[in-house]
C-alpha positions in Angstrom: -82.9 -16.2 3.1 -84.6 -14.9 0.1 -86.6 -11.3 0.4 -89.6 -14.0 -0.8 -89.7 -15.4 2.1 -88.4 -12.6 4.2 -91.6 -9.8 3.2 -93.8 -13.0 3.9 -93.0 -13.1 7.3 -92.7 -9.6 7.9 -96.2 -8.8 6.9 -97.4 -11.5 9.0 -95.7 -9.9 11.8 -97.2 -6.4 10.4 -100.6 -7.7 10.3 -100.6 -9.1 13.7 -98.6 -6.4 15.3 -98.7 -2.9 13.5 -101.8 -0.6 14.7 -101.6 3.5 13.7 -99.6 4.2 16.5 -96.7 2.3 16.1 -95.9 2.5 12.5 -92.8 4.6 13.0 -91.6 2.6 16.3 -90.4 -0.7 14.6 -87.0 -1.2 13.9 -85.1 -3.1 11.0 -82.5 -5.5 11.5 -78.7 -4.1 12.0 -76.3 -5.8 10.1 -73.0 -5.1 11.5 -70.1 -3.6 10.1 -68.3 -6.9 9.5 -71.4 -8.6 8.4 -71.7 -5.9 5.1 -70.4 -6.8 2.2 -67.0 -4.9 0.8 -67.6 -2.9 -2.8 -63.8 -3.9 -3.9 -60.3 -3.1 -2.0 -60.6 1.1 -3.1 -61.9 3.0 -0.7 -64.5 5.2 -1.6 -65.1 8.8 -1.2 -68.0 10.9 -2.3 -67.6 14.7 -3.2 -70.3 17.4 -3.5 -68.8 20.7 -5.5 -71.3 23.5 -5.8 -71.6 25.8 -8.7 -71.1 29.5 -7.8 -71.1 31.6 -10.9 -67.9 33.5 -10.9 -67.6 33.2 -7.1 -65.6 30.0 -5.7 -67.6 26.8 -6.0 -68.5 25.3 -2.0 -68.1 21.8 -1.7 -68.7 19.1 1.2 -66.7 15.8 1.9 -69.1 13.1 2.3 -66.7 10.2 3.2 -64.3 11.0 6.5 -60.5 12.2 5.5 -59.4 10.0 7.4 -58.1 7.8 4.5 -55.1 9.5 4.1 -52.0 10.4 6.1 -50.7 13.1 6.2 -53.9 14.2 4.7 -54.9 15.4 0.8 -54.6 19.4 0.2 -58.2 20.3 -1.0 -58.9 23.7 -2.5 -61.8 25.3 -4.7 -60.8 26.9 -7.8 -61.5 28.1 -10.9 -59.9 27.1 -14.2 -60.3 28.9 -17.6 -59.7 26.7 -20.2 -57.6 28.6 -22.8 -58.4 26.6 -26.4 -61.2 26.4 -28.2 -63.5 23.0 -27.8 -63.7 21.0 -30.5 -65.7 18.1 -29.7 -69.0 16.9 -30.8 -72.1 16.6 -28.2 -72.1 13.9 -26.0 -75.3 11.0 -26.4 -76.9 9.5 -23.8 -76.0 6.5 -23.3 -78.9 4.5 -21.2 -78.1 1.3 -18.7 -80.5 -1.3 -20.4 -83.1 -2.1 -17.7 -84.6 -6.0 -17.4 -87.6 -7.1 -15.6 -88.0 -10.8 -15.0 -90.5 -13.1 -13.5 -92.3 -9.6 -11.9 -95.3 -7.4 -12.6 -93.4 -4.4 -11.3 -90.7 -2.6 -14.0 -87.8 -1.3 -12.0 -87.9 2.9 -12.9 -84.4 3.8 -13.5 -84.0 7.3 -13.9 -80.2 7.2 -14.3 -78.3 7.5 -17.5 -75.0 7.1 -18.4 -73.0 9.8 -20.8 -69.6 8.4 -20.8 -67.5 5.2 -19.8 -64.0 5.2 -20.4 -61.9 2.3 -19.0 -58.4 3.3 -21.2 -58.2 -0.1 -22.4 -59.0 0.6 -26.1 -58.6 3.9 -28.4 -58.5 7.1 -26.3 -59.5 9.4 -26.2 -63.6 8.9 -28.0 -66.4 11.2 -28.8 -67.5 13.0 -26.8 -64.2 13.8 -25.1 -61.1 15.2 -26.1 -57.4 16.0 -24.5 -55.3 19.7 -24.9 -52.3 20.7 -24.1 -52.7 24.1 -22.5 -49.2 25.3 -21.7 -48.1 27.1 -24.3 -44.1 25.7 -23.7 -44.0 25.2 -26.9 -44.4 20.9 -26.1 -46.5 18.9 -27.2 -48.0 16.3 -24.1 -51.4 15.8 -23.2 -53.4 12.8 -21.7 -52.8 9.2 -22.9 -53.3 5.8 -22.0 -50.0 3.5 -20.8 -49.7 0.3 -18.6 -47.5 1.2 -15.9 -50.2 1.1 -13.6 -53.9 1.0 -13.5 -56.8 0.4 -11.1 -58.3 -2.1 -13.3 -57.7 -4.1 -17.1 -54.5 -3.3 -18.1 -54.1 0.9 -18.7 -55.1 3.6 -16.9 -54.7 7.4 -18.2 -51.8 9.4 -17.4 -51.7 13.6 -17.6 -48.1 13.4 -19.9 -48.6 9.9 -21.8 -49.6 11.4 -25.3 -48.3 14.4 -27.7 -45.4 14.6 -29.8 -43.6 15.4 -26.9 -44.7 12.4 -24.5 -42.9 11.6 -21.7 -42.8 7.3 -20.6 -44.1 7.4 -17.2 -41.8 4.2 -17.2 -38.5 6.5 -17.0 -39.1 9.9 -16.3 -41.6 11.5 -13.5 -43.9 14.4 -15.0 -42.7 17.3 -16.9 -42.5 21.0 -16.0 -44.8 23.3 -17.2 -47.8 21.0 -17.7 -51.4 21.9 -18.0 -53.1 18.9 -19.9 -56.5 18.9 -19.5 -58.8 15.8 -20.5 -62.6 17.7 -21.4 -66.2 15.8 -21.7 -69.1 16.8 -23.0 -71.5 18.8 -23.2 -74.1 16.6 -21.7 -77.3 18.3 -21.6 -79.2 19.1 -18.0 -82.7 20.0 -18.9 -84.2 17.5 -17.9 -81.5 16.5 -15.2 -81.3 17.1 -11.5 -77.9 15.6 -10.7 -74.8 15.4 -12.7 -72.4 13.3 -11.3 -68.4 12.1 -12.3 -66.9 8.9 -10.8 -63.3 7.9 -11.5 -60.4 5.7 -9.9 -57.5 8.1 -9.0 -53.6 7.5 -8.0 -51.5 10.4 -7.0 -48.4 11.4 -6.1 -47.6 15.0 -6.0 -45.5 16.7 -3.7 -44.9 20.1 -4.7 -47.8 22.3 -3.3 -48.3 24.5 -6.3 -49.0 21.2 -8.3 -52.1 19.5 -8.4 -54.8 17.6 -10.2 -58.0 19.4 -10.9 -61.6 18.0 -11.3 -64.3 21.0 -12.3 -67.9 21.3 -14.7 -68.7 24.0 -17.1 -71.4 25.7 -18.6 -70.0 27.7 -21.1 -67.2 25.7 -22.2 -64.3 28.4 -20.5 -65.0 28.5 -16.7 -64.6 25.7 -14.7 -65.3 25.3 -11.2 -64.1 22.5 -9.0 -61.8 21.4 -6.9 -57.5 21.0 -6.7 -55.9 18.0 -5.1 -51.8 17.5 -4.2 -50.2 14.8 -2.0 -50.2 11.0 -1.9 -52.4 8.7 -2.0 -53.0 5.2 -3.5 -55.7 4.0 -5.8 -59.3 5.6 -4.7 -62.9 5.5 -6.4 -63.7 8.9 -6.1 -67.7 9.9 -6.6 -68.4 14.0 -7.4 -71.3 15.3 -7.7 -72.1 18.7 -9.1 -74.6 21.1 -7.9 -76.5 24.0 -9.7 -76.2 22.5 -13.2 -79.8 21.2 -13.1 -81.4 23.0 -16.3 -79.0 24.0 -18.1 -78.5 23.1 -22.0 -75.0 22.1 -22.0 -72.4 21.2 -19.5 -68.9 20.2 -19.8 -66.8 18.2 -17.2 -62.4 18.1 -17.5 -60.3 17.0 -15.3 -56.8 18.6 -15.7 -53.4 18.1 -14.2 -51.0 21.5 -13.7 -47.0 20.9 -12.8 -45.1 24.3 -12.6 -40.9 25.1 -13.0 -40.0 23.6 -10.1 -37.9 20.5 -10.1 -40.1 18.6 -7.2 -41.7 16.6 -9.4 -42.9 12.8 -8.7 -45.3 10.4 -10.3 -48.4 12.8 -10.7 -51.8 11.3 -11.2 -53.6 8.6 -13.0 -56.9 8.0 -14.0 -59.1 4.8 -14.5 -62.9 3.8 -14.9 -63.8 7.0 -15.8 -67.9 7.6 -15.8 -70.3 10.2 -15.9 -74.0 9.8 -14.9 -77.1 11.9 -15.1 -80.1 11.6 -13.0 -83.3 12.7 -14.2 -86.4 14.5 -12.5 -88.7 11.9 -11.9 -92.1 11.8 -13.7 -93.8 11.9 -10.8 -93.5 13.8 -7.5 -94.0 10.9 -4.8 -92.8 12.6 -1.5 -97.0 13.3 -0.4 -98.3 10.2 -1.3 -100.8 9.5 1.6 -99.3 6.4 3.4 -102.9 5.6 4.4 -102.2 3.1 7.8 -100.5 -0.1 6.3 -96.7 -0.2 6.3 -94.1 -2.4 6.3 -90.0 -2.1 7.2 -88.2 -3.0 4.4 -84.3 -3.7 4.4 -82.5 -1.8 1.5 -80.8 -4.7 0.5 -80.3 -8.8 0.9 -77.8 -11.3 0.5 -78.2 -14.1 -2.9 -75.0 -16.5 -2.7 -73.4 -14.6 -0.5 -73.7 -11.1 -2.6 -75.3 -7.8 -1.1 -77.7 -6.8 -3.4 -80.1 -3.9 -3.4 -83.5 -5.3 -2.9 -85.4 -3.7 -5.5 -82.9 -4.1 -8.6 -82.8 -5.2 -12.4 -84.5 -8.4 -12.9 -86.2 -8.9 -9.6 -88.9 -6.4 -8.2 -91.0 -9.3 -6.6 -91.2 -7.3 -3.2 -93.1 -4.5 -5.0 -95.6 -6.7 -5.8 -95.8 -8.4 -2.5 -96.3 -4.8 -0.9 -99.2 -4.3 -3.4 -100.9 -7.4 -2.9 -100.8 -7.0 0.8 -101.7 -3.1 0.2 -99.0 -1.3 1.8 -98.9 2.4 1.1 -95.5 2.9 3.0 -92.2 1.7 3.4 -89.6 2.4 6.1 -86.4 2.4 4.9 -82.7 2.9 6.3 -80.2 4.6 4.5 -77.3 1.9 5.0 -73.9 2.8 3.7 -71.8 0.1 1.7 -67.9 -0.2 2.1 -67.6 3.5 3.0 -70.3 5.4 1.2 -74.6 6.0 0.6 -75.2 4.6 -3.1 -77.8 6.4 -4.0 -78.2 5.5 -7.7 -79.6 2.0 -5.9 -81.3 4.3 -3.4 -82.9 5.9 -6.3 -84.1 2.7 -8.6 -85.6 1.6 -4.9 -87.2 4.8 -4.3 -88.4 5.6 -7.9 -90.0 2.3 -8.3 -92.0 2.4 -5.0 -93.0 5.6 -5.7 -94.5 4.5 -9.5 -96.2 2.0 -7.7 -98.0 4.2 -5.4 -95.9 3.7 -1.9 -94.3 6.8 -0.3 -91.2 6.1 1.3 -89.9 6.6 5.5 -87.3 7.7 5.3 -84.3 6.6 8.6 -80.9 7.8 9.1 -78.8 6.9 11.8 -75.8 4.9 13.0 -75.9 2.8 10.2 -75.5 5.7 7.5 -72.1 6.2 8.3 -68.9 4.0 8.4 -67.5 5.3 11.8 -69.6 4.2 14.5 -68.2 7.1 17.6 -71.6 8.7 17.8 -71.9 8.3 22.0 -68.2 9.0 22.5 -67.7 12.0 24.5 -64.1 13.3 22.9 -65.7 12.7 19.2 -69.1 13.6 19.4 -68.9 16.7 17.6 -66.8 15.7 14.8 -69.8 12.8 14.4 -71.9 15.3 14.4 -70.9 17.5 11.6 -70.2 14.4 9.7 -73.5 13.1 10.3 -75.2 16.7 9.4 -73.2 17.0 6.2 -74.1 13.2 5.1 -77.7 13.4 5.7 -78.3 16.8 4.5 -76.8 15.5 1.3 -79.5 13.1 0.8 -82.4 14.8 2.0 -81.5 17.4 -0.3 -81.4 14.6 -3.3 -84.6 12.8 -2.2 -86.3 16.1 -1.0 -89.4 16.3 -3.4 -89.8 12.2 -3.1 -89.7 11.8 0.5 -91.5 13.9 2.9 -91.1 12.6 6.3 -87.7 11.5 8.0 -86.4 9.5 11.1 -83.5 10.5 12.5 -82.3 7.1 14.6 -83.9 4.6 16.2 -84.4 3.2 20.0 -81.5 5.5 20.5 -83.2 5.3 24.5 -82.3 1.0 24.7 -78.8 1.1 26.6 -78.6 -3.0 26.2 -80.3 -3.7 22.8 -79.9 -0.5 19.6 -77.8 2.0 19.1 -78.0 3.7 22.4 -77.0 7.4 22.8 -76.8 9.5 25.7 -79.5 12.2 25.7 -76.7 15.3 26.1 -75.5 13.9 22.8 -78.5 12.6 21.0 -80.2 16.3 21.1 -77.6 18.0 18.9 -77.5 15.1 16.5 -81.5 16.2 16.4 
């Protein structure tokens, strides 16, 4: 059903049904797990690495480790890059933003700085690969076809150089520390930086490992090490504590040492980098007056999920105004693994320009696993839970004020029903 049809018949049911005292009772329709639709056969992880100054950055795992067995060795670290940067600023490179057939304009406040797929020349303005080894070889980062997560090439840590190595014939060399450096991207007017990227990885020694880190001088970076296995994965990291600051740099590096136990070592593919900007306007204590409405995040157009406030089609905006809703209630509903919240944030941002504050619900439906009344697991849900939805109250804290945290948690027979010696801690 279209949302045309579907907001008509919700704010009839409003109208008839919602008095003061029951605006925050209502509950939108579940879809279930096998009813959402899948984002593509990668599973998806989001990271959060925190900036620390010279002490070791913190950083959260958004997306269970459960993806990988045995699982990935994760550790914080701190990388000085030993060359001098010679790249050129990076530009902004805006999404172009559409509005059809609607009064509304969608308010995108996300930009992208870089896209890099490997499939033409590599590397471009504003990045740039090094060779950091000093081994007297030449081999830094290049593009090759052996294997890829999308198109035809992906980037490999050994492919380029005078000295390159054919991923084809040989696994990675000894001695490597080729890093691949972005930027700087400026943060003055940003609040969130964040890096996506496909990854494939296959290293077994444990003094080997692929790094991911941000910089604001160009020499330290901070971030995070991986080593072991694992197959194709979208990865999403976000970096903290950046907001303000004139210039930032991103690299990613890969770091092999003497030791013969070397394997295929890591790829790279669909590299992005996106940078949110402070809203305009400060929407979290908008007065919801006493007219709301539940509103589903998203809705299904020839059999595609789409989020419901989007490019071309903000026609339930303009429904709310005419029928002069102040508030939305609105679920934060995971896709194929993870919370988008750039399509979070185009919803959000565009209610809020249009003078409606936002409700905002978390519960069973904001995580993939679904374990949240089993006895043996409950505390493991429970951190995963806290660490999830901290994460985005933190990014929607100055837009949305007031927070649900489930729903008809009490109905054994008809919502997500949780016993009340495990519904309490979740609180």
């Amino acid at each position: 059903m279209h949302k045309r049809a579907v907001i008509s018949a919700v704010l009839v049911v409003w109208a008839i049904l919602f008095l003061p005292a029951t605006l925050f009772s209502g509950a939108a329709p579940a879809l279930s797990s096998t009813t959402l639709a899948s984002e593509g056969a990668m599973p998806e992880i989001i990271v959060s690495i925190t900036l620390q100054e010279e002490a070791l950055p913190a950083y959260q795992l958004l997306t269970a480790d459960t993806l990988h067995t045995p699982p990935l060795s994760i550790t914080p670290m701190i990388r000085h890059f030993p060359g001098q940067l010679d790249i050129a600023p990076g530009v902004s490179h805006s999404v172009p933003v559409e509005t059809a057939g609607t009064n509304a304009n969608l308010v995108d406040n996300w930009n992208r700085l870089l896209a890099e797929d490997f499939e033409g020349s590599f590397p471009q303005n504003p990045c740039a690969v090094y060779d950091g080894s000093d081994d007297g070889f030449n081999r830094s980062w290049g593009r090759n076809n052996l294997r890829s997560a999308s198109g035809l090439w992906a980037g490999w840590p050994a492919s380029a150089g005078a000295d390159s190595v054919n991923p084809a014939l040989s696994h990675y060399p000894a001695n490597l520390d080729s890093w691949l450096i972005c930027g700087p991207f400026d943060m003055r007017a940003g609040q969130d930086l964040m890096t996506q990227f496909a990854r494939w990885m296959e290293i077994n020694d444990v003094d080997d490992y692929f790094f991911v880190g941000a910089s604001v001088d160009a020499v330290t970076f901070h971030g995070l090490a991986w080593s072991g296995v694992d197959d194709w994965a979208a990865y999403h990291v976000w970096f903290q504590n950046v907001a303000g600051e004139e210039q930032v740099w991103v690299g990613w590096l890969f770091h092999s040492d003497a030791d013969e136990n070397r394997a295929g070592g890591v790829w790279l593919d669909d590299v992005e980098i996106w940078r949110y900007n402070t809203p305009a306007q400060v929407c979290g204590g908008l007065d919801p007056g006493y007219k709301g409405v539940v509103v589903n995040p998203y809705e299904w157009i020839n059999n595609s999920e789409l989020p419901i406030i989007r490019a071309g089609d903000t026609i339930v905006v303009d429904k709310l105004k005419a029928a002069g809703a102040h508030w939305v209630r609105l679920v934060f509903r995971q896709r194929a693994g993870i919370v988008r919240q750039r399509e979070y944030d185009r919803i959000i941002d565009t209610l809020c320009a249009n003078g409606i504050s936002v409700l905002g619900v978390v519960n069973h439906e904001t995580l993939t696993r679904q374990d949240y009344d089993n006895a043996a697991t409950a505390a493991e849900y429970r951190q995963a839970f806290a660490a999830s939805t901290s994460f985005i109250a933190k990014h929607f804290g100055n837009r949305i004020t007031y927070w649900e945290v489930w729903n008809e948690q009490n109905l054994r027979n008809e919502g997500p029903f949780v016993e009340p010696i495990r519904y309490a801690p979740l609180l």
